[in-house]
C-alpha positions in Angstrom: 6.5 -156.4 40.4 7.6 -152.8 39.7 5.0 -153.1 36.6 2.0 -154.6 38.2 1.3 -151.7 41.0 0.4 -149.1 38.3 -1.9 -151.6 36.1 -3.8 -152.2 39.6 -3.6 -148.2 40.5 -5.0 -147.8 37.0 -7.9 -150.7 37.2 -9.1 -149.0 40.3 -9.3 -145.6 39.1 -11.3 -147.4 36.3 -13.9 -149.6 38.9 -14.3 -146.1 41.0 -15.2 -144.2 37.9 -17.9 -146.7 36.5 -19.0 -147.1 40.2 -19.6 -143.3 39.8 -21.7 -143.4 36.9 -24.0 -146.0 37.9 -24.5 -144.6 41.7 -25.2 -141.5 39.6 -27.5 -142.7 37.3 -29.0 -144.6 40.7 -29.6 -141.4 42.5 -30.9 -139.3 38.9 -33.3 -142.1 38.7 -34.6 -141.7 42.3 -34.6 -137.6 41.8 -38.6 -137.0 41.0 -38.0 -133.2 39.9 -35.0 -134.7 37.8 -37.3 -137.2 36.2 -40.1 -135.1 35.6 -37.9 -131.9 33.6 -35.8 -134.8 31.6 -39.4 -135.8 30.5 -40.7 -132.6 29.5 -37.2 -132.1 27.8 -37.7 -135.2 25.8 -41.4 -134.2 24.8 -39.1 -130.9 23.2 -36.8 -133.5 21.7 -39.3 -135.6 20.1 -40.8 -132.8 18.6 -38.0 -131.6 17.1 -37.0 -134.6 15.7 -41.1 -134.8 14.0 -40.0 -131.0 12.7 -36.7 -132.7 11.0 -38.7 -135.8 9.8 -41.0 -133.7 8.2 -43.7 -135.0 9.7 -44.9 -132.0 11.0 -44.6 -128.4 11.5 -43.3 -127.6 7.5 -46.5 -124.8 7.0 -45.1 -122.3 9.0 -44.2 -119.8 5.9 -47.4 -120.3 4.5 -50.1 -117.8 4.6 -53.5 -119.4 5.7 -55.8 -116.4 6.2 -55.4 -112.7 5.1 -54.5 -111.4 8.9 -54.9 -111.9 12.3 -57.3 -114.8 13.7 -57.8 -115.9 17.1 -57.1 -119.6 18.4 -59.6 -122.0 16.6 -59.4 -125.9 15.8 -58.0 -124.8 12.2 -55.3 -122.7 14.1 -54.8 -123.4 17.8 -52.5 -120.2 18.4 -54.2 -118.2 15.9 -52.5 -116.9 12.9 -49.9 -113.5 12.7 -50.3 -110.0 10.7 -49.7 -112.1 7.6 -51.4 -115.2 8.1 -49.3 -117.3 8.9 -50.6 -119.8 11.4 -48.5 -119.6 14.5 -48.7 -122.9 16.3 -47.0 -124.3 13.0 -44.2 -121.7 13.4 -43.4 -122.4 17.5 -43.5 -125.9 16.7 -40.9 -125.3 13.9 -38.9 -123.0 16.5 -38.3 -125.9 18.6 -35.9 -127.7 16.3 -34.2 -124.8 15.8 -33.8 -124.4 18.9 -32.6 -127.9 19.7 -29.9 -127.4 16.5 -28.3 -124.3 17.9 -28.3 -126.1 21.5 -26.7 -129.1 20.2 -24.4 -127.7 17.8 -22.9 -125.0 20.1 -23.1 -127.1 23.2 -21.1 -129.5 21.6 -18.5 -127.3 19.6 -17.9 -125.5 22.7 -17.5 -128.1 25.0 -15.0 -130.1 22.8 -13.3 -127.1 22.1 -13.1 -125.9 25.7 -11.7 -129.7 26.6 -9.3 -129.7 24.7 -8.1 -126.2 25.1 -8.4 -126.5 29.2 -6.6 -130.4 29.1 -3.7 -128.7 27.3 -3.6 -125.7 29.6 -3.9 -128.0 32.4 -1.4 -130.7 32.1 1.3 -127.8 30.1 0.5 -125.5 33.5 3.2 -122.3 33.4 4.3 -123.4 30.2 4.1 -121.3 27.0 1.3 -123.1 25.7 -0.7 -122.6 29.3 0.2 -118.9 28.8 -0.6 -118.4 25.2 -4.2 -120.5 25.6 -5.0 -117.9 28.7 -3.7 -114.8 26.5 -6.2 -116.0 23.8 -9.2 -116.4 26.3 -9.0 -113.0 28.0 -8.8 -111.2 24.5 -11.8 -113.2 24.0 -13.2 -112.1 26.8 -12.8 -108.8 26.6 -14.6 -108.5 23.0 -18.3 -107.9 23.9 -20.5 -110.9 23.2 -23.1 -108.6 20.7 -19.9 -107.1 19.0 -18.4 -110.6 18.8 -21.2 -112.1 16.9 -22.0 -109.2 14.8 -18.1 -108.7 14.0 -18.2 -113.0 12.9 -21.8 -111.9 11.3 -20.2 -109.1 9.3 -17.7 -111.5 8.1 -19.6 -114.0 6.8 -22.5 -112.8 5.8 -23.3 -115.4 3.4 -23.2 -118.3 6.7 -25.7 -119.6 7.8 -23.7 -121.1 10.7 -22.1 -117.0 11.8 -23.4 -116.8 14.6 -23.3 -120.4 16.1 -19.3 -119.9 15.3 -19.1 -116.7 17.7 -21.2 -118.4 20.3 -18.8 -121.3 20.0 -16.0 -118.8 20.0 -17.3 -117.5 22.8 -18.5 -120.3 25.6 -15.2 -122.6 24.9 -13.6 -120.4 27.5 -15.3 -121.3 30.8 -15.4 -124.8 30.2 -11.7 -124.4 29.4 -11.3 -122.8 32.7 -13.3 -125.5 34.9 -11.2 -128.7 33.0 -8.0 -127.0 33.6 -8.2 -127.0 37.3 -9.4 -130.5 36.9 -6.3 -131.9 34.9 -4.3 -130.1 37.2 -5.2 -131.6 40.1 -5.8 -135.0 38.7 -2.1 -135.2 36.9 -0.5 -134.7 40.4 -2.8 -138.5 41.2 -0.8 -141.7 41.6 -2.3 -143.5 38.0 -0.7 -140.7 36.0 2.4 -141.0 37.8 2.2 -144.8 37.1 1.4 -144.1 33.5 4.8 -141.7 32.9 6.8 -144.1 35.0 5.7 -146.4 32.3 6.5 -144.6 29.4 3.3 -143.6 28.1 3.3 -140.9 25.7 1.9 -137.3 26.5 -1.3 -137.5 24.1 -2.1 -140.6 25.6 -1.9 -139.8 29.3 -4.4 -136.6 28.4 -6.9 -138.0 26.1 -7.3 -141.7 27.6 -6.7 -141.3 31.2 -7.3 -137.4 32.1 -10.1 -136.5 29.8 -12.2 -139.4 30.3 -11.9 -138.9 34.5 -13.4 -134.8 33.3 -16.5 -136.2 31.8 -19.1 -135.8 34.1 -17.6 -132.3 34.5 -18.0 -132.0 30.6 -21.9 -133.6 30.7 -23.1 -131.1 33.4 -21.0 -128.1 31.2 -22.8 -129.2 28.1 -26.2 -129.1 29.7 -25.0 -125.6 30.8 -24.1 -124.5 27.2 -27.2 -125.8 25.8 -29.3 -123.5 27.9 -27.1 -120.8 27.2 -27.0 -121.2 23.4 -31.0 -120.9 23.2 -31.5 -118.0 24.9 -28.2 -116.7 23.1 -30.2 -116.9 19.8 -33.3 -116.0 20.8 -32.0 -112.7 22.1 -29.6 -111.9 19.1 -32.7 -113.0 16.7 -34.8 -110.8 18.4 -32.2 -108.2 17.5 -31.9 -109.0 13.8 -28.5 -110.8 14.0 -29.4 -114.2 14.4 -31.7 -116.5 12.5 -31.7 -115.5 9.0 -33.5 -117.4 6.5 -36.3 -119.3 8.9 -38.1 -118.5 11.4 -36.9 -118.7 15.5 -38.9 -118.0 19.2 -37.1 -114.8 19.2 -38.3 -113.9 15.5 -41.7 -114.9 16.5 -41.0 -112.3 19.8 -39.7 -109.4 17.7 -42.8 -110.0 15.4 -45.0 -109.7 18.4 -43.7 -106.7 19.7 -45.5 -104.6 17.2 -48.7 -107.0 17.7 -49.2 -106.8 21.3 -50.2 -103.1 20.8 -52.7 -104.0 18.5 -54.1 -106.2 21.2 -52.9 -109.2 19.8 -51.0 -111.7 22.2 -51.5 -115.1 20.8 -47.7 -114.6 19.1 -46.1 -113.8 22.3 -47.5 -115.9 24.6 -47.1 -119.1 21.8 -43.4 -117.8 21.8 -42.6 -117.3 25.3 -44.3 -119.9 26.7 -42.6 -122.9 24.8 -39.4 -121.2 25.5 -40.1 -120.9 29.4 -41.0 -124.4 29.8 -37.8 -125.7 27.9 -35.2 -123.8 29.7 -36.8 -123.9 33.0 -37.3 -127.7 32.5 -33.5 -127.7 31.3 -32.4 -125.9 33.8 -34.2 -128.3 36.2 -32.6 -131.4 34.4 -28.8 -130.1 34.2 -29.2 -129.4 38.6 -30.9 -132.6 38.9 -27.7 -134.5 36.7 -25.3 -131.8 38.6 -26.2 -133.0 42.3 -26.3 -137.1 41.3 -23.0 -136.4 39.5 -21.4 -134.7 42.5 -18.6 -137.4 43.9 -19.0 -136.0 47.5 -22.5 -137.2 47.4 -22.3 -140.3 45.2 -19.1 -141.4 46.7 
């Protein structure tokens, strides 16, 4: 009988998570400004997966014309200083967008779990300690430095500077999932699971991590954002995109165009990457508030 009042604590952590997820998805369903950025996001989604198809956008690094030209039905943005048309180009910055998004968004947010799970169920232990050494060094090394240092050191990469932002933004998700294991490995189902003889890497990764994932989802959604306008800015700079061509290659280009009158560059760039983040941005509050257990609860 001793054995039965875990299993049931357990079961009933597990009905009240799932009834979490579906009173979320309920309420994200209902949310029209929720709806409306997840659609515009997947019109960015689909479009990047046409880039990766090949379907479309693969004439950005061709020259069409011998200079500048102005929006027409042969070139709907116009074309750049060396003819290159630039609708093709923006189109073709949106999957590589979505690959630095989704690759560092991921990377970090694994990372980060894992790092903040150990911290948090090893709290005041040496591995707590050492994990929190590690991520103030970390954050002490400015972010340009960082991925110029990683840049420096393999120069050859292609991947540099997703690895420093990965290096960098595992840190506050470790942060947020820390406080989170902390406070759930004091609950009665992880009690019930020691009392039970259920080894250590098991109590973490099957019943603390999965009770952290909508933590983790909104976090990701977070990164994402972060990680595009990360590489647009270090792009613009030279350090970032290096063999292809990127919103903020497209914005450095225009720099020198706009005082030659020319705009069509800039606004092609800066407009399709206004639209994603602030759609993105739109999404990631919209999952935040339906994923919220005060509210959903």
């Amino acid at each position: 009988m001793s054995q039965l009042q875990p299993s049931v604590t357990a079961s009933g952590m597990k009905l009240k998570h799932e009834s979490l997820w579906s009173k979320a998805f309920t309420k994200f369903t209902h949310d029209k400004i929720g709806m409306l950025s997840l659609a515009v996001v997947l019109v960015y989604l689909a479009i990047a997966i046409l880039v990766w198809l090949g379907v479309i956008g693969q004439n950005w690094d061709q020259m069409m014309t011998s200079g500048y030209q102005g929006p027409s039905a042969a070139h709907w943005f116009g074309t750049n200083i060396n003819g290159q048309d630039i609708f093709e180009r923006a189109i073709y910055s949106t999957k590589v967008a979505f690959e630095v998004g989704i690759s560092v968004a991921l990377g970090a947010t694994i990372l980060g779990a894992l790092m903040g799970a150990m911290m948090g169920y090893f709290t005041n232990n040496i591995i707590d300690e050492l994990i929190q050494w590690i991520m103030n060094c970390l954050d002490c090394i400015p972010y340009f430095l960082l991925v110029a240092a990683i840049a420096f050191a393999l120069p050859n990469s292609p991947y540099s500077m997703h690895i420093a932002m990965i290096t960098t933004f595992w840190t506050g998700t470790a942060r947020v999932i820390r406080a989170e294991i902390i406070k759930l490995k004091s609950m009665e189902f992880t009690e019930a699971a020691r009392a039970l003889g259920v080894p250590t890497y098991k109590i973490i990764f099957k019943h603390l991590l999965p009770n952290t994932s909508h933590i983790l989802l909104v976090d990701m959604t977070l990164l994402f954002i972060s990680a595009i306008k990360s590489e647009v800015i270090l792009s613009f700079l030279g350090i970032g995109i290096k063999n292809g061509v990127s919103w903020g290659i497209m914005l450095a280009t225009a720099g020198t165009e706009v005082t030659g009158g020319h705009f069509c560059n800039f606004f092609a760039a800066s407009g399709m990457l206004f639209v994603l983040v602030l759609a993105f941005n739109m999404f990631s509050d919209s999952l935040q508030d339906a994923l919220d257990p005060r509210k959903v609860s």
